[in-house]
TORFIFI-471570 format. One line per 2 residues: number of its first residue (from 1); for each residue x, y, z of C-alpha. Coordinates in steps of 0.05 Angstrom, whole numbers, plus 5000, padded with zeros to 4 digits. Layout:
N
NUM	X Y Z | ...
END
This chain:
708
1	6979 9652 7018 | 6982 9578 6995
3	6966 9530 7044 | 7032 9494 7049
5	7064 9560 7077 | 7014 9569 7130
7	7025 9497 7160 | 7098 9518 7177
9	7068 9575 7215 | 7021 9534 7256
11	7036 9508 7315 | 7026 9435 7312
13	7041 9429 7242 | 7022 9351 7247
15	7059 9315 7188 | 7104 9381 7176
17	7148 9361 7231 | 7169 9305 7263
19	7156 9344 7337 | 7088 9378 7357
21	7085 9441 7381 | 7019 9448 7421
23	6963 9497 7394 | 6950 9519 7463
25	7027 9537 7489 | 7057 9583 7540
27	7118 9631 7536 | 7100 9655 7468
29	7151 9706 7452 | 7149 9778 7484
31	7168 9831 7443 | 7181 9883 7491
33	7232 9861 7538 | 7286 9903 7499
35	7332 9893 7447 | 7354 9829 7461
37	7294 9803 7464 | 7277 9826 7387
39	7340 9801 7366 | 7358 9737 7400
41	7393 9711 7347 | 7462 9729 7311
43	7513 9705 7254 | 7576 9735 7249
45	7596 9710 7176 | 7632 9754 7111
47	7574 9769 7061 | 7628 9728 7007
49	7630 9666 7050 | 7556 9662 7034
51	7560 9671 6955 | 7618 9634 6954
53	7603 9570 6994 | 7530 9572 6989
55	7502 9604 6922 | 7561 9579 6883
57	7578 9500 6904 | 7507 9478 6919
59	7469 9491 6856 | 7432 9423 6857
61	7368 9404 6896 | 7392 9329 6912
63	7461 9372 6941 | 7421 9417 6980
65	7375 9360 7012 | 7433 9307 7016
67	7468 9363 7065 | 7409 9380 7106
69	7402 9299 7111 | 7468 9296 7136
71	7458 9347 7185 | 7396 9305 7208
73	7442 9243 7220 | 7491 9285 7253
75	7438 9308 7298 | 7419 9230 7319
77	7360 9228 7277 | 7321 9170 7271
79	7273 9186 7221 | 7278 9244 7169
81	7228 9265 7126 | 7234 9310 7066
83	7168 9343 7027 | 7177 9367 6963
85	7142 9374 6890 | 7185 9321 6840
87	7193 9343 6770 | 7176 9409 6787
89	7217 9481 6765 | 7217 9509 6840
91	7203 9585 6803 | 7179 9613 6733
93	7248 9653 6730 | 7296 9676 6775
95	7259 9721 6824 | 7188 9704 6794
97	7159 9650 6828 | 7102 9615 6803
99	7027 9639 6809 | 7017 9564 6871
101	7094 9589 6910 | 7127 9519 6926
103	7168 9494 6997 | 7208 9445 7009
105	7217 9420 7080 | 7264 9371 7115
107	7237 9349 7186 | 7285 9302 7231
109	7271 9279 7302 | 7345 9285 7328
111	7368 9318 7389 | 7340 9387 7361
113	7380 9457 7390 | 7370 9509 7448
115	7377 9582 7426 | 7436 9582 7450
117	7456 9523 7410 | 7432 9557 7353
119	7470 9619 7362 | 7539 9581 7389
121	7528 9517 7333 | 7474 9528 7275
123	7497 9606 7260 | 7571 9590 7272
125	7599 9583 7201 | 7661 9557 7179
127	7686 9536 7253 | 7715 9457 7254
129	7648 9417 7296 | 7695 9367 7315
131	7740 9411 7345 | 7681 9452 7377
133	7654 9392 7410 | 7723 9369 7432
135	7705 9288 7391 | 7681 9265 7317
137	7618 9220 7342 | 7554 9248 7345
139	7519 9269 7423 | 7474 9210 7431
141	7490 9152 7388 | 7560 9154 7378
143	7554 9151 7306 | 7612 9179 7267
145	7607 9250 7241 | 7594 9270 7173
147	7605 9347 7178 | 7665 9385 7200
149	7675 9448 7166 | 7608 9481 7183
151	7589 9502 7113 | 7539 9456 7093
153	7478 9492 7137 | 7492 9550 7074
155	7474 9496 7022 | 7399 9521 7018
157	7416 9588 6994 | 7453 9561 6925
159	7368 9545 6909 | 7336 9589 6947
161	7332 9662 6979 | 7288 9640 7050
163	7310 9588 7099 | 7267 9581 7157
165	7289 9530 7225 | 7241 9509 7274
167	7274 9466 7327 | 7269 9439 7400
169	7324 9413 7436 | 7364 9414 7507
171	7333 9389 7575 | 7262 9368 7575
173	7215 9407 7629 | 7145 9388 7651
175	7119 9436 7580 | 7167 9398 7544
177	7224 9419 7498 | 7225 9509 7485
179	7222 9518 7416 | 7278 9571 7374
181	7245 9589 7315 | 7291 9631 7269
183	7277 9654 7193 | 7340 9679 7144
185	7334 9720 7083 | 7402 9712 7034
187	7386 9780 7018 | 7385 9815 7082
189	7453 9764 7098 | 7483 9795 7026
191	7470 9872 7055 | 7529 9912 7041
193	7544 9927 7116 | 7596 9903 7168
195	7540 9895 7227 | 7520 9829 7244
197	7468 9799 7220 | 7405 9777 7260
199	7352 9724 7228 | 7281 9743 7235
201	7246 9704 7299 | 7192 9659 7283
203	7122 9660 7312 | 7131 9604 7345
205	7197 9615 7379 | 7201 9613 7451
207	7144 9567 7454 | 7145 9490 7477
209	7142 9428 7446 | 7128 9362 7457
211	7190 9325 7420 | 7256 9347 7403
213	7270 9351 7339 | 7290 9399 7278
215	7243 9420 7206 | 7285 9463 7154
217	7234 9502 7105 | 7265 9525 7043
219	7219 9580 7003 | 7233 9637 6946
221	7273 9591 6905 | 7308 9605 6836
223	7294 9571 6772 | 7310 9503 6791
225	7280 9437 6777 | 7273 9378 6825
227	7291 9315 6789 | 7230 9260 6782
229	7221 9208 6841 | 7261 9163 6810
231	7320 9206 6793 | 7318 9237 6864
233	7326 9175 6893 | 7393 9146 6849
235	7419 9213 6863 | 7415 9214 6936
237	7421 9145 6944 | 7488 9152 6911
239	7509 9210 6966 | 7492 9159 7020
241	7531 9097 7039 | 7496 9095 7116
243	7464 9020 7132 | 7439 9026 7199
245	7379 8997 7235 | 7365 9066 7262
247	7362 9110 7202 | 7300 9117 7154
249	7288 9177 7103 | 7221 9191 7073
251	7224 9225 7014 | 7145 9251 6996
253	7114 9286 6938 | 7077 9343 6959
255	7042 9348 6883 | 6999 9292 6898
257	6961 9295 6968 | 6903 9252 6937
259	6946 9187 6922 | 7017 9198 6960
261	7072 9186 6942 | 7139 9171 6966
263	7204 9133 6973 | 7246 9105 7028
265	7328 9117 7019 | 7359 9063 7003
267	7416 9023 6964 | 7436 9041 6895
269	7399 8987 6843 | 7464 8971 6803
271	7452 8907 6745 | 7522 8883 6754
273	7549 8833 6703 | 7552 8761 6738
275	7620 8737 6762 | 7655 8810 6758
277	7642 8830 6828 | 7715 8839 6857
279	7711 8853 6947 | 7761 8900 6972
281	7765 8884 7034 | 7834 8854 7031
283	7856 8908 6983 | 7898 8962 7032
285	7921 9023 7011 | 7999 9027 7020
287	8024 9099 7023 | 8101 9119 7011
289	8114 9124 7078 | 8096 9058 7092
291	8030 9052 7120 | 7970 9013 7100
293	7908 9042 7109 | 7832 9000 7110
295	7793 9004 7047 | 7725 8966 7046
297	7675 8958 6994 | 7672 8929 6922
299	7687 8945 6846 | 7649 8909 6777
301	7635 8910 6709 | 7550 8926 6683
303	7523 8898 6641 | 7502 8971 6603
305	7537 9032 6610 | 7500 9080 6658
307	7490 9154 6620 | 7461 9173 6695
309	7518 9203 6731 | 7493 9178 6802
311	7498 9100 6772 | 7571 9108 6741
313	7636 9104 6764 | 7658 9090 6831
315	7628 9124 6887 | 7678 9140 6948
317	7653 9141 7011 | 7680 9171 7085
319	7640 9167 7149 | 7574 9140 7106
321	7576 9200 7055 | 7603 9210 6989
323	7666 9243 6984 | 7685 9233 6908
325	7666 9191 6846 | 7719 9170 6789
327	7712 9140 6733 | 7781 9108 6728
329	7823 9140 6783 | 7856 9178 6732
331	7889 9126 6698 | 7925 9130 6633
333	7907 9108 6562 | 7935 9055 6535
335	7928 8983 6579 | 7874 8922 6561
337	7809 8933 6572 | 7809 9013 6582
339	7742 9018 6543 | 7712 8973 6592
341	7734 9001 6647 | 7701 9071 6630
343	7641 9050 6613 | 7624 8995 6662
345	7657 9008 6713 | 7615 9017 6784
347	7638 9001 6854 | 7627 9030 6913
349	7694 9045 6961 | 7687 9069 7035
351	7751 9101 7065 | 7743 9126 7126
353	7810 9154 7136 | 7794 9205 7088
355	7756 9246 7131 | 7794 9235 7202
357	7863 9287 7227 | 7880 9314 7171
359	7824 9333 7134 | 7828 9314 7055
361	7763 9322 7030 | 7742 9383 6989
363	7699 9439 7015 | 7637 9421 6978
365	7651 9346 6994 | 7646 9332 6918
367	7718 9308 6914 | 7789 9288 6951
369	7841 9329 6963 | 7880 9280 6906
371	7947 9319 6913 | 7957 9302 6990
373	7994 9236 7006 | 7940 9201 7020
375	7897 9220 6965 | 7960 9192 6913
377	7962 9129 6949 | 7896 9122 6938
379	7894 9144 6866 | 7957 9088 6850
381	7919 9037 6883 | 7850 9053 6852
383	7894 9054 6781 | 7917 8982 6806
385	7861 8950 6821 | 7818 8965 6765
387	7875 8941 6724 | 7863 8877 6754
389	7792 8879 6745 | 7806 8889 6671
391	7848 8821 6672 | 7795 8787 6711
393	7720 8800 6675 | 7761 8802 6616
395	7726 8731 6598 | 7665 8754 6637
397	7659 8810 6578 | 7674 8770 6522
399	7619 8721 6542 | 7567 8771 6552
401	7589 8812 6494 | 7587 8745 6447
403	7513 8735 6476 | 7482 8808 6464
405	7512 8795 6395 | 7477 8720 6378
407	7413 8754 6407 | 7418 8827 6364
409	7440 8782 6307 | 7402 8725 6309
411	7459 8689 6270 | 7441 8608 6294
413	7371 8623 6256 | 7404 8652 6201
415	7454 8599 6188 | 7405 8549 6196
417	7356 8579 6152 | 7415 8596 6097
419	7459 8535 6101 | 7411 8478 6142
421	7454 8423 6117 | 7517 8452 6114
423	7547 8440 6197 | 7620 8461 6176
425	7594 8525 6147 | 7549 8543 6197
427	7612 8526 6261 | 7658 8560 6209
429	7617 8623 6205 | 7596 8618 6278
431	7675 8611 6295 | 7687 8672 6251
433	7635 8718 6282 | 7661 8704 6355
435	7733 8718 6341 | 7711 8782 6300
437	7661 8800 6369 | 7722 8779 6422
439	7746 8846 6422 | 7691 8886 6412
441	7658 8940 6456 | 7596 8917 6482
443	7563 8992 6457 | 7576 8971 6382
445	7544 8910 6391 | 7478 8949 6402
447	7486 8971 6331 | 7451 8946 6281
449	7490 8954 6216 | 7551 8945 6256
451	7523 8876 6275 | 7502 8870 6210
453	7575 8879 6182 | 7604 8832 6227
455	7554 8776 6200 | 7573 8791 6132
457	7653 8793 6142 | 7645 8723 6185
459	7602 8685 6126 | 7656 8715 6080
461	7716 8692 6117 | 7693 8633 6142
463	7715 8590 6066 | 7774 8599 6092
465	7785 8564 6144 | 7770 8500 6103
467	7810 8534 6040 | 7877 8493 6058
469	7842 8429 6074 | 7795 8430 6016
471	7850 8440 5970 | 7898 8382 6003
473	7832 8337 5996 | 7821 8360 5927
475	7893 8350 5896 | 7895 8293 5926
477	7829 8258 5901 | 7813 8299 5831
479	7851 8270 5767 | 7821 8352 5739
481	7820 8397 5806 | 7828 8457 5760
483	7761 8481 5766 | 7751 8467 5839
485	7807 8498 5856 | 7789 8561 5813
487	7725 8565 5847 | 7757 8558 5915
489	7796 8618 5903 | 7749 8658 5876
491	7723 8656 5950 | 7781 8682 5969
493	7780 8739 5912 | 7716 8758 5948
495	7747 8766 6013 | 7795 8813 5984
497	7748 8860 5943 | 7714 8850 6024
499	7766 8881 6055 | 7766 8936 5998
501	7697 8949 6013 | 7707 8950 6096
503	7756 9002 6088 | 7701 9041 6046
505	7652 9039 6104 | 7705 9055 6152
507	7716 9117 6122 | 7648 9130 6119
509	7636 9120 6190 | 7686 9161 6208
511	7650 9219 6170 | 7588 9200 6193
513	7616 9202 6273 | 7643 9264 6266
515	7583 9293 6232 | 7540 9263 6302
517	7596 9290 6338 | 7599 9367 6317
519	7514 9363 6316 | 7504 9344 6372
521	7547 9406 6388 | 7561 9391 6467
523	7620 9338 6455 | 7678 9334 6497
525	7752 9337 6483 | 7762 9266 6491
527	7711 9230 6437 | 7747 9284 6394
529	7812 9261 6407 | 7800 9182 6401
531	7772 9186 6329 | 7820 9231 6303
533	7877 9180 6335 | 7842 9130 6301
535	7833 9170 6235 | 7885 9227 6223
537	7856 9232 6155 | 7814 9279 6186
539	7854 9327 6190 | 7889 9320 6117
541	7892 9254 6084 | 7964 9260 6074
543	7993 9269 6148 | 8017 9214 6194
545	8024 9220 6264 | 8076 9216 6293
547	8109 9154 6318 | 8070 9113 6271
549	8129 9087 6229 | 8203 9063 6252
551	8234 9124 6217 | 8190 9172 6252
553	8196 9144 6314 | 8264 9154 6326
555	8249 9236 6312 | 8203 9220 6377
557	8244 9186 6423 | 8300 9244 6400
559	8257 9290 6420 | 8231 9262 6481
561	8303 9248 6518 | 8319 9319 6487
563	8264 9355 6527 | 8276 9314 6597
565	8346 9341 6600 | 8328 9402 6583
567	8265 9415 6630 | 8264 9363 6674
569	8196 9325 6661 | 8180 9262 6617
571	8128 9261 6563 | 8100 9229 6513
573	8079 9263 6454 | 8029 9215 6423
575	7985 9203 6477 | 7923 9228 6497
577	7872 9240 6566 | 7948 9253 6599
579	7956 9283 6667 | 8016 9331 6635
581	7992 9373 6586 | 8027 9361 6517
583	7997 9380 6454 | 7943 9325 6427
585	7970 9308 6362 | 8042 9320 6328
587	8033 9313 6254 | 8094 9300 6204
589	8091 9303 6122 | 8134 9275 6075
591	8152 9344 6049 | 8180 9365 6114
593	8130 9390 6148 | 8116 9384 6227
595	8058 9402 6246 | 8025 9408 6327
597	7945 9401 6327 | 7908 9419 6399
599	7836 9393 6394 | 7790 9421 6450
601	7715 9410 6454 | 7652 9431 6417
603	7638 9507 6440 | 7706 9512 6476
605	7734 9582 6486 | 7816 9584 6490
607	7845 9615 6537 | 7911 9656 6554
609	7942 9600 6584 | 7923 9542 6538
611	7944 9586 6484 | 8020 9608 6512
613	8025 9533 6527 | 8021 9508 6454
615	8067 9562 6426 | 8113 9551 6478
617	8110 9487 6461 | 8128 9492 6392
619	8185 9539 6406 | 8222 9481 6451
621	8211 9435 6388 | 8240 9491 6345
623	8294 9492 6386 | 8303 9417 6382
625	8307 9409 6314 | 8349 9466 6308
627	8397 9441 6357 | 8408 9375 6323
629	8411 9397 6250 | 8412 9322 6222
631	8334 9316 6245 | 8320 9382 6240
633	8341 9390 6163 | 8278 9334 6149
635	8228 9386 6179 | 8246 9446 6154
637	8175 9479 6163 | 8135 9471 6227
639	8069 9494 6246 | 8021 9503 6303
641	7935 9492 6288 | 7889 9497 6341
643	7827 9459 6328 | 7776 9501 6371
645	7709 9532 6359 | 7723 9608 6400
647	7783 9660 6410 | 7749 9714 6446
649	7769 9706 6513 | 7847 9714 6492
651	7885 9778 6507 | 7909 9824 6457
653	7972 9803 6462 | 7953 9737 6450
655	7920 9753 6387 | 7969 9793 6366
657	8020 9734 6371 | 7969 9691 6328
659	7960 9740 6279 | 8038 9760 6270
661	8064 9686 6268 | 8044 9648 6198
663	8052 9584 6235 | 7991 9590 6276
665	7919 9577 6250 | 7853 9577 6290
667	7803 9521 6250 | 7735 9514 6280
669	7704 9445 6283 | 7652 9457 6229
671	7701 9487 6188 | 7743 9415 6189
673	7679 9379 6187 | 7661 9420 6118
675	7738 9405 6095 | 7739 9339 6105
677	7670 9339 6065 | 7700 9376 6014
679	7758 9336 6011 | 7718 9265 6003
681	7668 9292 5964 | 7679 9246 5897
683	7678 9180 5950 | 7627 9202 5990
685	7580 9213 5939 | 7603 9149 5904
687	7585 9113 5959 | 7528 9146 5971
689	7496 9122 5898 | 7513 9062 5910
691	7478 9062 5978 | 7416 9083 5940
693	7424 9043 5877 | 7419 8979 5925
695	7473 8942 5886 | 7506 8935 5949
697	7478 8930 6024 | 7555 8951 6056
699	7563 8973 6112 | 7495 8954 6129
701	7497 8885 6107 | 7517 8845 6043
703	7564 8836 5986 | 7619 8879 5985
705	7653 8862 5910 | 7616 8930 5878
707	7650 8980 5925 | 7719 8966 5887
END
């Protein structure tokens, strides 16, 4: 057996446990006292409660360590320290472990458990603490609870099939503190029977230690990997918000005993952008009845976008643990700044009303209850502030965004090197460039032919700033300004064929994103939706949303009062990440067509629901038109496409709707991708020569007068 197993076994494990258990102890366990004495420990628990809130919401080792941490805290734990192998899969396969088995092991020196504590506390699932223990502070230290619905002790099982507890608690005698030693298998708990079920006793149970103090082994795992040091620390330091002079965790690498290593928990490393750190300490939560309830903590821009899920967004905190993370508090599209927000947005928010009476945080802690009273309050606030922190590192942005792009760019050198006499050019050009960058994404900047673009369309505008002026100067001083001033606006002819040409590589990016997109095969709904929004073309060159021109809109706002009287509920049926669910995209066509388009991600199967939605949908906006004749004569044909890459998980009936209705079409995503190909063909491969013949460097830099 590897070594790392046997040192649980042993009594005075040394650095397995934060207690010692002497080698030389008395009351070792006696086998044959009855019964009782083989089975001195019981949990009373349904076999589901175990799949369900073990197996299934813990399927993460930094979840499954961040609740046994917790538990250590609870427990008045000083020091905690966790041994495990980083960057290691924990098995082969699913029930093949590999040839050297693996453990992971969580030791605390907290106030440990009796037997009896075990049986009444640790085995007790589901049961409120705080209401067991009659206050929400911990035994010794007061501190402030983090459990409560006496769940998390099942975390192990979502990685593993063997949890084994070795603790020592309760009154200290002249031997010390009696040990309860206890070992659970998930598959003896799983048994199809109604009995009870009674963990295995440990070898060292009923023996005596010197310390209190708790270890948690974890063995027989599934295939799951444990994320590098690095990684395991941003994700647990992210489910921690505890600063406390009497709290340290250890976290050690068990894969290398000749050079050690390991990590102390600590604070989250966030690069925040100077002069966008906003305090919320003032910043109370108002709820509709009236009350204002304590918020601390702080929101702020990065200065990159974090693609690690631990470092983005803003983490929520109650009683020093994560309770939820948001990226925007739900907020809708549409206000200044929304990029920004959901891309560099961090913060850090503690709430401890979230976890006290009434309790509003989900069962596997990952989220708030957001429908409860509190949870809106906090969701309108959260939508508030970060509105204002859109307003405010606004300028912050800009200024950062403006010097990423002189850096990527290197346009001073460029100027200077093209133009080293000319000042009025160079400030011209240099003017140009910022204006074109002040409302850029910071993420494009990183681009190079984007940047590259940008240089060219600033040298091209910039003549004209100086176009008015130099031709007031020249009529006034030039007996013959014909030729100047035929020169000065064949400047501007070149800005024109420009703007020719940037409409040319718009088009082609488009393409080329949506190409990225449907390779890369594992895009959401949302990057979907945003470039056909900007780009309808995509889905036939000839549609326009709708909304997008006086006339149309005045079908939309028809429609829109129409279906609040009728059912009750406002929406809007151009816009998109909504809370409601309206279709994506509503299409109209000069030849009086009206068409609905729901876009769901890469791979997505529909369902029943999403399905009957749509087409219910479109029957209300049959109704409509037919109701109110005058509109509904313009749009005599309507339709209903689903842009969506799967259909077997609807019912029959389902299909057989789809299949008897004309109006409804299932088009996969590479099936648009290879329309849209098809339909661009000629340009695309016009451009693409030209790309090739290198008479002209657009997009990625240079004249643009030979792409008209």
């Amino acid at each position: 057996m590897d070594e790392r197993h046997t040192e649980g076994h042993t009594p005075g494990g040394g650095s397995e446990h934060l207690f010692d258990v002497p080698a030389q102890a008395t009351g070792e366990h006696d086998r044959s006292k009855g019964p009782d004495q083989d089975k001195p420990y019981v949990m009373s628990i349904s076999r589901l409660t175990v799949d369900k809130l073990g197996i299934k919401m813990y399927d993460r080792v930094s979840a499954v360590l961040a609740e046994v941490i917790a538990n250590a805290y609870d427990a008045d734990a000083e020091k905690v320290k966790v041994r495990l192998p980083w960057g290691k899969f924990l098995a082969e396969r699913d029930g093949k472990p590999p040839a050297t088995p693996y453990e992971i092991s969580i030791s605390d020196d907290g106030h440990g458990m009796t037997a009896a504590e075990v049986n009444s506390h640790y085995l007790t699932v589901g049961s409120d603490r705080r209401k067991r223990f009659g206050k929400d502070s911990s035994r010794d230290k007061d501190r402030p609870v983090m459990g409560r619905k006496g769940i998390g002790k099942l975390a192990p099982f979502g990685i593993c099939e063997t949890v084994e507890v070795i603790t020592a608690g309760g009154v200290e005698t002249d031997q010390g503190y009696k040990v309860a030693h206890l070992i659970l298998s998930l598959n003896e708990i799983l048994d199809d029977t109604d009995k009870d079920y009674h963990p295995t006793p440990g070898s060292m149970n009923n023996l005596w230690s010197k310390q209190k103090g708790t270890t948690v082994k974890l063995r027989d795992f599934r295939r799951k990997k444990v994320p590098t040091g690095d990684e395991l620390h941003r994700q647990l330091s992210a489910r921690f918000g505890i600063k406390r002079a009497d709290w340290d965790v250890e976290i050690a690498n068990t894969e290398h005993t000749l050079f050690p290593e390991s990590f102390h928990l600590g604070d989250l490393k966030i690069d925040i952008l100077e002069n966008t750190r906003m305090s919320l300490d003032n910043y109370a939560v108002k709820t509709e009845s009236g009350e204002c309830l304590p918020i601390s903590g702080w929101l702020a821009y990065t200065r990159k976008p974090y693609k690690d899920e631990a470092m983005a967004g803003v983490r929520i905190f109650s009683r020093g643990k994560i309770v939820s993370q948001t990226r925007d508090f739900g907020i809708a599209s549409g206000f200044h700044g929304e990029y920004s927000i959901r891309s560099y947005l961090v913060g850090e928010i503690h709430a401890e009303w979230l976890d006290q009476g009434e309790d509003l945080v989900r069962s596997d802690r990952q989220d708030i209850i957001w429908s409860s009273e509190y949870g809106d309050a906090l969701r309108k606030w959260g939508q508030g502030v970060i509105r204002e922190l859109a307003k405010r590192g606004k300028s912050a942005l800009t200024e950062q965004t403006w010097n990423d792009f002189q850096e990527v760019s290197g346009l001073q050198e460029e100027l200077a090197e093209e133009a080293p006499g000319d000042k009025e050019f160079q400030d011209s050009v240099t003017e140009a460039a910022r204006l074109l960058v002040s409302d850029k994404d910071r993420e494009s900047i990183s681009d190079p032919d984007h940047v590259r673009k940008i240089v060219t369309l600033a040298k091209t505008i910039a003549p004209h700033k100086s176009l008015l002026d130099a031709l007031r100067d020249v009529s006034a001083a030039s007996k013959d300004p014909f030729d100047i001033v035929i020169g000065l606006f064949q400047k501007a002819r070149i800005s024109e064929m420009y703007s020719l040409g940037q409409v040319a590589a718009e088009r082609v990016r488009v393409v080329d994103t949506l190409s990225s997109l449907i390779r890369d095969g594992s895009s959401l709904e949302h990057p979907l939706q945003e470039l056909i929004e900007q780009a309808p073309w995509l889905l036939a060159p000839e549609w326009t949303p709708l909304g997008m021109n006086e006339s149309l809109e005045r079908v939309r706002k028809s429609f829109e009062a129409w279906y609040f009287k009728k059912e009750g509920v406002a929406l809007l049926t151009t816009a998109i990440n909504r809370q409601r669910k309206e279709p994506d995209f509503v299409l109209l066509h000069e030849t009086g067509t009206l068409w609905i388009v729901e876009i769901k991600r890469m791979d997505y199967h529909l369902t029943d629901y999403e399905y009957l939605t749509a087409v219910d949908y479109l029957s209300d906006l049959d109704t409509f038109l037919n109701e109110n004749p005058t509109l509904g004569h313009q749009f005599p044909l309507r339709k209903l496409t689903f842009i969506v890459d799967h259909t077997d998980k609807l019912s029959s009936v389902s299909r057989s709707s789809m299949e008897g209705d004309s109006r409804i079409t299932i088009r996969g995503w590479h099936e648009l991708l290879d329309d849209t190909l098809r339909a661009h063909r000629d340009f695309l491969a016009k451009v693409d020569d030209i790309r090739h013949a290198g008479d002209v460097s657009a997009p990625s830099g240079g004249g643009p007068a030979e792409l008209t």
